[in-house]
LUMGUSE-765871 format. One record per residue (C-alpha): x, y, z. Coordinates in steps of 0.25 Angstrom, whole numbers, plus 5000, padded with zeros to 4 digits. Example, Ala and Ser with C-alpha at 12.3 -4.5 7.8 and 13.67 -1.06 7.14 Angstrom:
<dozas>
504949825031 505549965029 
</dozas>
This chain:
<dozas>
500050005000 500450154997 500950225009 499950315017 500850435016 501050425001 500750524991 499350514982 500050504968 501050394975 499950304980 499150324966 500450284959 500750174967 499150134967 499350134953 500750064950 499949944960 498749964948 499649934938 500449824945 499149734947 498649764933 500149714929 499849584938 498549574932 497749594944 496349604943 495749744948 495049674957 496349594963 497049734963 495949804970 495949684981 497349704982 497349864986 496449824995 497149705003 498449795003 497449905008 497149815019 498449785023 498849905022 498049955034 498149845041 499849885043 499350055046 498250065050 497950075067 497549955075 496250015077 495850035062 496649915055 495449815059 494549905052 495049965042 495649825037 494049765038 493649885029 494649855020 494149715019 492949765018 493449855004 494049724999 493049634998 491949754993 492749784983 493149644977 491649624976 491449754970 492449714959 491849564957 490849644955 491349734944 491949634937 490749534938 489949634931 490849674920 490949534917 489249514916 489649644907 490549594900 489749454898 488349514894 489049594883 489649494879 488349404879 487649524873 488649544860 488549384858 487149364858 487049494849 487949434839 487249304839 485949374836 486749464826 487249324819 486049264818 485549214805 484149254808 484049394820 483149494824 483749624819 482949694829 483549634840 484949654836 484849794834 485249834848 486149744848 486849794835 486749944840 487649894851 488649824846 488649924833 488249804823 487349864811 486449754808 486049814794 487749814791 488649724783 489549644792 490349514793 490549414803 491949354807 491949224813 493349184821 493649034827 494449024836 495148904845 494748954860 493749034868 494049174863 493749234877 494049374877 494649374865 493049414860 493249544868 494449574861 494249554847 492849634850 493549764855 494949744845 494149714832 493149844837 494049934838 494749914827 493549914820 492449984827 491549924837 490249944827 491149864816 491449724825 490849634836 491749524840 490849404848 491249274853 490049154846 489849014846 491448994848 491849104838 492149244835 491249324828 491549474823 490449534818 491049664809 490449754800 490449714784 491749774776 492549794791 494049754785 495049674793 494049624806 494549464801 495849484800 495949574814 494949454822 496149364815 497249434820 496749434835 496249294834 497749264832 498349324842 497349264852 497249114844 498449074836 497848954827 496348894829 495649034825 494949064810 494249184806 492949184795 492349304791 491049304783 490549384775 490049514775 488349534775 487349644778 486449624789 486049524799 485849414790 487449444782 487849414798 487449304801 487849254787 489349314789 489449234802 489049094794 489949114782 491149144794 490749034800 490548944785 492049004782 492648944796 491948814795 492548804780 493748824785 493648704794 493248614783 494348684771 495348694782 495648834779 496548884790 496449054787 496349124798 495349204792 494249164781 493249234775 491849174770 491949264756 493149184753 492549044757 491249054747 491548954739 491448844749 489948844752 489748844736 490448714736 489648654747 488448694742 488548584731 488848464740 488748374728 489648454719 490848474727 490648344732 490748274718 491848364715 492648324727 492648194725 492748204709 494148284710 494648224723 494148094724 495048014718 496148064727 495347964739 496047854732 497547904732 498547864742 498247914755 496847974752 496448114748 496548194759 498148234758 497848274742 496848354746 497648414757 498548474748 497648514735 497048594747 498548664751 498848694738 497548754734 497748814746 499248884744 498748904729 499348794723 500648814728 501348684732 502448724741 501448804750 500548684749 501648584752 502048664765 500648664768 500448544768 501848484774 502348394763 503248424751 503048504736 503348374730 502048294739 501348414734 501548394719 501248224721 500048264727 499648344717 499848264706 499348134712 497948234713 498148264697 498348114696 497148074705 496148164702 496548244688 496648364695 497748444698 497848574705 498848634696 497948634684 497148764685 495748704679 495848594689 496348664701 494948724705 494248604704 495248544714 495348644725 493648634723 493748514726 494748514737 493848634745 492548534742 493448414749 493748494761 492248544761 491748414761 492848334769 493148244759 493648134758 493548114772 491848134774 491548004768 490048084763 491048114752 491547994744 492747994734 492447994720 
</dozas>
């Protein structure tokens, strides 16, 4: 404790060099108060005349255990807060990402949280391997003022991210990405959908964001960041079952019957579609040499009678390859070989 003869800007120095010492220690304001108090206590315990200690000591007591209870208070409070506003901002975006909603009840809602319901806006969806915690809050506030509170709102939902930002807002997916990798190394991917007026166009931004993670799944396309205007054709594919199912097995099918099965052929047309037909890259890729490369390749040309390198043929088979992967062929036995 500060001596009683000390001067008023020595003991507010002191006062607040022992502030900055448990903020340093990482002592909770409550811990810190709880502290002054005790060393208060035991302070006039050592001065103070027999005849007072005893009482003076009790109403010191007395302070402490008020004042812990005043700050449990506080703190219990601003955590009901803090938890009814988040409960609030989840159960308006759920309502706001519904497919079928009552504009009427949103409207107080979207006042709030400066959503414009009649706008253009695109929905982000962003997996990520763990509880995101706080991370929420963060992201929230970060990606706000970056680009305005009326532009984003960042909410945790059904064990995603989901940002809600207004249409034409430039550089939001790549910003979530960069945080996302400072907080999660591997295990995270980003979707964005595409961009739609009104309630309706959200609702269908969240499924296309969520239709480009779950293709990413089944291609195995590891970006960090996808967007569903780029990944358009794949629905068009599935939406002929038969079609891209008679092609699959038309091109690929006679690649069940080589040594060792399909799988490692189709492994690498889908590496070197994938580093644009480059063989080195694709031999890196895929941990073997340029010269396994080349035998593959020409064991496909000899099996099938197509070859990658041959520009006419080269759509057909990266078709096909997309539709295997699609379809998890050869292994989903509802897909026979030719």
């Amino acid at each position: 404790m500060v001596s009683s003869g000390a001067r008023s800007d020595e003991v507010h120095a002191d006062a607040s060099a022992l502030g900055t010492a448990a903020a340093a220690g990482s002592l909770t304001v409550a811990d810190t108060v709880d502290a002054l108090l005790q060393a208060a206590a035991a302070h006039w315990l050592a001065t103070a005349a027999p005849e007072t200690s005893a009482a003076g000591l009790d109403l010191l007591t007395r302070l402490r255990k008020v004042t812990a209870a005043v700050l449990d208070g506080y703190h219990r409070s601003a955590h009901d807060e803090a938890n009814q506003r988040d409960s609030d901002r989840a159960a308006f975006v759920d309502d706001l990402l519904a497919p079928h909603t009552d504009p009427g009840r949103l409207a107080a809602g979207a006042q709030r949280y400066g959503i414009r319901l009649s706008g253009r806006h695109t929905v982000i969806v962003a997996r990520v391997p763990a509880s995101v915690g706080n991370l929420v809050h963060i992201l929230d506030e970060t990606l706000a003022a970056r680009f305005g509170g009326a532009n984003i709102l960042t909410t945790a939902r059904d064990g995603e991210l989901i940002c809600v930002c207004a249409g034409g807002l430039r550089g939001v997916p790549a910003e979530l990405a960069r945080h996302l990798q400072s907080h999660f190394s591997t295990g995270w991917q980003v979707a964005v959908g595409r961009t739609h007026h009104g309630l309706s166009g959200l609702a269908t931004s969240l499924d296309e964001a969520r239709n480009a993670l779950h293709l990413a799944d089944r291609l195995g396309f590891s970006a960090p960041v996808l967007h569903a205007s780029d990944l358009l054709v794949f629905p068009v594919l599935l939406r002929d079952r038969d079609a891209i199912t008679d092609l699959v097995t038309t091109v690929l099918g006679p690649l069940t019957g080589a040594r060792g099965g399909a799988e490692h052929y189709l492994d690498t047309l889908a590496a070197l579609f994938d580093n644009e037909g480059n063989h080195t890259a694709t031999a890196r890729q895929l941990h073997i040499s340029v010269r396994a490369v080349t035998y593959r390749l020409d064991r496909i040309h000899a099996l099938t009678g197509y070859h990658p390198g041959e520009p006419t043929q080269r759509f057909t088979l990266h078709t096909a390859v997309l539709g295997a992967r699609l379809l998890g062929w050869p292994a989903d036995p509802e897909y026979p070989s030719a």
